[in-house]
C-alpha positions as a Markdown table, in Angstrom:
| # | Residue | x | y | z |
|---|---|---|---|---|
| 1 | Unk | -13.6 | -40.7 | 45.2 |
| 2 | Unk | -12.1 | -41.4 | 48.4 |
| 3 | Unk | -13.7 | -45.4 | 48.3 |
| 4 | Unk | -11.6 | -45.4 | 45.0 |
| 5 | Unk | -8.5 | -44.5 | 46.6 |
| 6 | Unk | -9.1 | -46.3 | 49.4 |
| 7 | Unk | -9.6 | -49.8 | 46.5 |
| 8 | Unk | -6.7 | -49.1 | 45.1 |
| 9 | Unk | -4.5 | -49.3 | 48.3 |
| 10 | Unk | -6.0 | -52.2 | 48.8 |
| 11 | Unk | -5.3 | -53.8 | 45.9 |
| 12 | Unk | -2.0 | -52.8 | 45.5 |
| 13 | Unk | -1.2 | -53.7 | 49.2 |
| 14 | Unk | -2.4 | -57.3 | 47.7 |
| 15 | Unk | -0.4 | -56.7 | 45.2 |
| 16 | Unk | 2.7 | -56.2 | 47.5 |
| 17 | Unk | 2.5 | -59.6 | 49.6 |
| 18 | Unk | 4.6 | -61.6 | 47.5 |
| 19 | Unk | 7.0 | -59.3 | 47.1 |
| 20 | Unk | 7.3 | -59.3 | 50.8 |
| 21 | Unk | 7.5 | -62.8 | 50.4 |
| 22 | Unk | 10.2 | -62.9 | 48.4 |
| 23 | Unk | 11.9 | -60.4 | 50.5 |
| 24 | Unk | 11.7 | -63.0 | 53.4 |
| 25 | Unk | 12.9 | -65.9 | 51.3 |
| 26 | Unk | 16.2 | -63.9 | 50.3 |
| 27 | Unk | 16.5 | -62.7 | 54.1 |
| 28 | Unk | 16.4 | -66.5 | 55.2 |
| 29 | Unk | 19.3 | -67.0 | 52.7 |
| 30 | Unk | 21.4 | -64.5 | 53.9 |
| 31 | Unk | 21.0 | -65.3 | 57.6 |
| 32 | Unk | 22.3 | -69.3 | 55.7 |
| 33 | Unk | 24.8 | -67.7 | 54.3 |
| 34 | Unk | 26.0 | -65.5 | 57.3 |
| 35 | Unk | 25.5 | -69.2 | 59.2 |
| 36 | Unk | 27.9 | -70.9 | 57.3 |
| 37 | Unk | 30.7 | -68.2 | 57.1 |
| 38 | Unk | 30.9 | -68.2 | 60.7 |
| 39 | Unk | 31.2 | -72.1 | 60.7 |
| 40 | Unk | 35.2 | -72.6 | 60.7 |
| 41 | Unk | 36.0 | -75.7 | 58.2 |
| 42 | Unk | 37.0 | -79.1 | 59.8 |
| 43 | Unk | 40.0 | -81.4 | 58.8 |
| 44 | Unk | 39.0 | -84.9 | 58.7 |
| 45 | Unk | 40.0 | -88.3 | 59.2 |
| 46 | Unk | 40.8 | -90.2 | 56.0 |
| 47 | Unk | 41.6 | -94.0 | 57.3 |
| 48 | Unk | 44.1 | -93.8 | 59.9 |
| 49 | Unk | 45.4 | -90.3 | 58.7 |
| 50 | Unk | 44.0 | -86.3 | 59.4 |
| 51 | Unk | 44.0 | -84.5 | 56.4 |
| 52 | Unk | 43.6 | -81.0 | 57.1 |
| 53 | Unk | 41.1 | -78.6 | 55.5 |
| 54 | Unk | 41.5 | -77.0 | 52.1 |
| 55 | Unk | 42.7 | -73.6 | 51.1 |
| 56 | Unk | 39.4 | -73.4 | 48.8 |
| 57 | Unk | 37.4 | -74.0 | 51.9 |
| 58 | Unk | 38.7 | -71.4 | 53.5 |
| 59 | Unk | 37.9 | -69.4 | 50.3 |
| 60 | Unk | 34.7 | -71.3 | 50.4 |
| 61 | Unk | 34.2 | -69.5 | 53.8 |
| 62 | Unk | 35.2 | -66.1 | 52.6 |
| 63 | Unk | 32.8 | -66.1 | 49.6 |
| 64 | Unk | 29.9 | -66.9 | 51.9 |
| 65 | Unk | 30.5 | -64.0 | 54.0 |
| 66 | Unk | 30.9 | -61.7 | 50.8 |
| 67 | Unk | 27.8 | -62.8 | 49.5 |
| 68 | Unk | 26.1 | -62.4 | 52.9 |
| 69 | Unk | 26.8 | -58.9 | 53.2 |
| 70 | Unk | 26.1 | -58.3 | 49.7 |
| 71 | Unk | 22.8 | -60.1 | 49.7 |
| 72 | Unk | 22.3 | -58.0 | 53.2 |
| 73 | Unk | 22.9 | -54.4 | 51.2 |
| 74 | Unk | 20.6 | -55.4 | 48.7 |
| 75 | Unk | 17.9 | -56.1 | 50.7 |
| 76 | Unk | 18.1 | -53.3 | 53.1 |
| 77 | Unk | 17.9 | -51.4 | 50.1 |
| 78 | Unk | 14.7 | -53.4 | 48.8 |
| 79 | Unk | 13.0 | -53.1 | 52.7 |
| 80 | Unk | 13.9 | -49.1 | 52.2 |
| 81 | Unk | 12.2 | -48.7 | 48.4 |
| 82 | Unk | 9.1 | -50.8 | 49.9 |
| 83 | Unk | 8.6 | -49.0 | 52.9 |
| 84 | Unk | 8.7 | -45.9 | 51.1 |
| 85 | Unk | 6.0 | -46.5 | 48.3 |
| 86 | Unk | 3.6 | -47.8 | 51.4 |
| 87 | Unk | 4.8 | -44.5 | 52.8 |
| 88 | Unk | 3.6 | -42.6 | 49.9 |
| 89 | Unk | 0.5 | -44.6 | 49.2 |
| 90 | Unk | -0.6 | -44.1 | 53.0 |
| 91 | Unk | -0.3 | -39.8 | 51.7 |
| 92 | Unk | -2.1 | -40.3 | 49.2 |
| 93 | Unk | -4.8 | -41.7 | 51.0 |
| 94 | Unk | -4.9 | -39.1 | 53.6 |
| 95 | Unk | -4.5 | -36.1 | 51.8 |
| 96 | Unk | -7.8 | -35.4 | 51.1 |
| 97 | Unk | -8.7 | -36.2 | 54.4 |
| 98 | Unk | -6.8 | -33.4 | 55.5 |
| 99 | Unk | -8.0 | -30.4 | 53.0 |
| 100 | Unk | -9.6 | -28.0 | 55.9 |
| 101 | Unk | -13.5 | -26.8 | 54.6 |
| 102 | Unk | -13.0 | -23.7 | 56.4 |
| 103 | Unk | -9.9 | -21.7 | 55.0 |
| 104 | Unk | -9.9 | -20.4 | 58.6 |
| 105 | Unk | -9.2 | -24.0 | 59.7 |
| 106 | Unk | -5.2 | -24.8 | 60.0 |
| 107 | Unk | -3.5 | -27.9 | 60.1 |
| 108 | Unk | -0.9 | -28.9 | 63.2 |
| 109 | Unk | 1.2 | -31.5 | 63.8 |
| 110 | Unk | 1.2 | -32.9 | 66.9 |
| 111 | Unk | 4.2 | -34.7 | 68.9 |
| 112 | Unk | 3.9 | -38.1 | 67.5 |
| 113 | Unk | 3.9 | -36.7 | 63.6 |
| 114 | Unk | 0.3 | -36.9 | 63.4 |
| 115 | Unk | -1.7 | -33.8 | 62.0 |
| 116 | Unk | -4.7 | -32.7 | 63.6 |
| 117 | Unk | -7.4 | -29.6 | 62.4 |
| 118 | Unk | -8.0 | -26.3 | 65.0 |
| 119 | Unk | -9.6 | -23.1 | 64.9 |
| 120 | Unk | -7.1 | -20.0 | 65.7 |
């Protein structure tokens, strides 16, 4: 039963790698995004004349960093819900692991989280 278990992490860690994938590919937008919010916009030289930049660019500017921080939330939030359903799948996989044979056997956790079998 455990080899089962043990399967079906495995697959649905396969499972899991695009999604990861994507996660990078919306991360790389929002580090764009944060890029070009920070860039301040340029007037530019029209002939022999400057014309200065646009209220809409400025706006322009605005609306990346909006979306940047937005895009951010969202994701931190996506990280957060992945990590946790590895988290869980990892339990599941241990759990049995863990079920003492001897009822006289108890379970301790030890300073780095990790749970380890005794004999009182």
């Amino acid at each position: 039963m455990d080899d089962d278990k043990y399967f079906e992490y495995l697959v649905s860690i396969g499972a899991m790698r695009p999604e990861e994938a994507q996660m990078a590919r919306q991360q790389a937008q929002v580090d764009v995004m944060r890029d070009r919010s920070a860039m301040s916009p340029e007037g530019q030289m029209v002939g022999k004349h400057y014309v200065a930049p646009s209220f809409t660019q400025y706006a322009g500017q605005l609306l990346n960093a909006y979306g940047a921080r937005k895009g951010q939330k969202q994701l931190e939030e996506k990280y957060q819900d992945f990590n946790a359903r590895q988290e869980a799948m990892l339990r599941a996989l241990r759990k049995p692991r863990n079920m003492a044979a001897n009822p006289m056997e108890e379970e301790e956790e030890d300073f780095m989280g990790i749970r380890s079998m005794y004999m009182p």
